[in-house]
C-alpha positions in Angstrom: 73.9 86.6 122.9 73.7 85.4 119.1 71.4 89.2 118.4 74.4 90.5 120.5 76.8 89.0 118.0 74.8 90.1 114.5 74.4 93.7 115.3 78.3 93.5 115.7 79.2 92.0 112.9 76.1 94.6 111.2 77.8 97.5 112.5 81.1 95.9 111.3 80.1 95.6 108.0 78.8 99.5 107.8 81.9 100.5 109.1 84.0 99.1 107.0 81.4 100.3 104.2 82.0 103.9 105.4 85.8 103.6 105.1 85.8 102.0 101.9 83.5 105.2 100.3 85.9 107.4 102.3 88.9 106.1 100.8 86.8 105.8 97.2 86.3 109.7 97.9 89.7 110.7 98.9 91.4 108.7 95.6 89.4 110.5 93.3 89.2 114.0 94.5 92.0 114.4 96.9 89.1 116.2 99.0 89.6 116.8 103.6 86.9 115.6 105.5 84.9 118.7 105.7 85.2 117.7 101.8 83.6 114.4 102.0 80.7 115.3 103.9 78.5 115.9 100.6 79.7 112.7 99.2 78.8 110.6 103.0 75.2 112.4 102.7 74.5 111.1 99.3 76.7 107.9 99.7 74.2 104.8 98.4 72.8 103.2 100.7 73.5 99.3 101.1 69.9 97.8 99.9 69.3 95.0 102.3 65.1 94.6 101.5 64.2 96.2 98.4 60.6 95.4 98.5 60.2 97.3 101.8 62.6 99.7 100.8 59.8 100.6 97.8 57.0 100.1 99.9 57.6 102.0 102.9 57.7 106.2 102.6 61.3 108.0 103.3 62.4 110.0 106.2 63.9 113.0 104.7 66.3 115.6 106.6 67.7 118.4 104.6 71.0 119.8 105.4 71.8 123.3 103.5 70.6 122.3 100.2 71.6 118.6 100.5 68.4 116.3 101.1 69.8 113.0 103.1 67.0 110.2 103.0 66.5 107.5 104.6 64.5 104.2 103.8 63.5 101.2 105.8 65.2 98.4 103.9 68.3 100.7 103.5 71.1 100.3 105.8 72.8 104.3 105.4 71.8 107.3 103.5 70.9 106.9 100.0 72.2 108.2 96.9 69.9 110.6 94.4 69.2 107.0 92.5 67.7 105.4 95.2 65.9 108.3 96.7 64.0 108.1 92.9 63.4 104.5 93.0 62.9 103.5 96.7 60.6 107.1 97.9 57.0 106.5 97.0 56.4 109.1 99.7 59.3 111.2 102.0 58.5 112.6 105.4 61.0 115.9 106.0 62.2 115.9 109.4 64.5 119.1 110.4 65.9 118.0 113.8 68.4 115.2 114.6 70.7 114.4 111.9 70.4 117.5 110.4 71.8 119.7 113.1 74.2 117.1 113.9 75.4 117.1 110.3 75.5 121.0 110.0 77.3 121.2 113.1 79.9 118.5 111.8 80.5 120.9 108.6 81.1 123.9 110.6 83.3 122.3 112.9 85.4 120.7 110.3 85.2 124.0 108.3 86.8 125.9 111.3 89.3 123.5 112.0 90.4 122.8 107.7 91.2 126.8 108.1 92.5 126.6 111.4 95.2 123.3 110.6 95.9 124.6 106.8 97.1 127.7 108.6 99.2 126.6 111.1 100.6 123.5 109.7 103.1 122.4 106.8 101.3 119.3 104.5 101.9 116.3 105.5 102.2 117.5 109.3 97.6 118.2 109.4 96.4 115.4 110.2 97.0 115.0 113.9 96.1 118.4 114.5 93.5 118.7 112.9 91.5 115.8 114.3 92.4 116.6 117.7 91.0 120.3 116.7 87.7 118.3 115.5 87.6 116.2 118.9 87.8 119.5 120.5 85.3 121.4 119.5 83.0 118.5 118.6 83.4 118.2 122.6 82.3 122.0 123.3 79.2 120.9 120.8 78.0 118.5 122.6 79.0 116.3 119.7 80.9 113.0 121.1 83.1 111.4 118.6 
């Protein structure tokens, strides 16, 4: 019950994490999502053990020319920065997260051109995440 209640209040706290760089994102460069997803690979991570974090080799996937790594010790993708300081060694993976995340860009590619064509600003949001649900759907990508 009480590990039950941690991992909630964990996944809570990256949540809210992910919103706040979205929002930091969106101020500053008035990007769509299909333009934040460069910004979410390389987002620092949140440093919750930095000793294992240096210890312990990185689990590396690269999407287009992107490199998103992961580190134990890291809670979320880390930034060029901590890939330096907290890789003594990366393992490149090209499965999982990577094809997810490709898929995600194209996806929101397609449905940016789709909405921007369509609809009048101010009126794209709706559609265009109900165009994302859709063919996330046909991908085999649940939301």
């Amino acid at each position: 019950m009480v590990s039950m209640m941690v991992r909630e209040v964990v996944e809570r706290i990256v949540a809210e994490k992910i919103i706040e760089k979205f929002m930091e994102i969106a101020k500053e460069h008035g990007a769509s999502l299909s333009d934040w997803i460069p910004a979410i690979e390389g987002s620092p991570g949140i440093v919750v053990d930095e000793g294992v974090a240096k210890a312990t080799p990185c689990t590396v996937y690269k999407v287009d020319e992107t490199e998103m790594a992961f580190s134990k010790g890291v809670i979320g993708a880390l930034s060029k920065g901590q890939i330096e300081a907290f890789c003594p060694a990366k393992i490149y993976k090209t499965e999982g997260i990577a094809r997810r995340v490709k898929t995600f860009k194209e996806i929101a590619k397609s449905c940016s051109e789709e909405v921007r064509e369509k609809h009048p600003k101010g009126e794209r949001l709706v559609p265009y995440l109900k165009c994302m649900g859709k063919l996330a759907k046909e991908k085999g990508i649940e939301l």
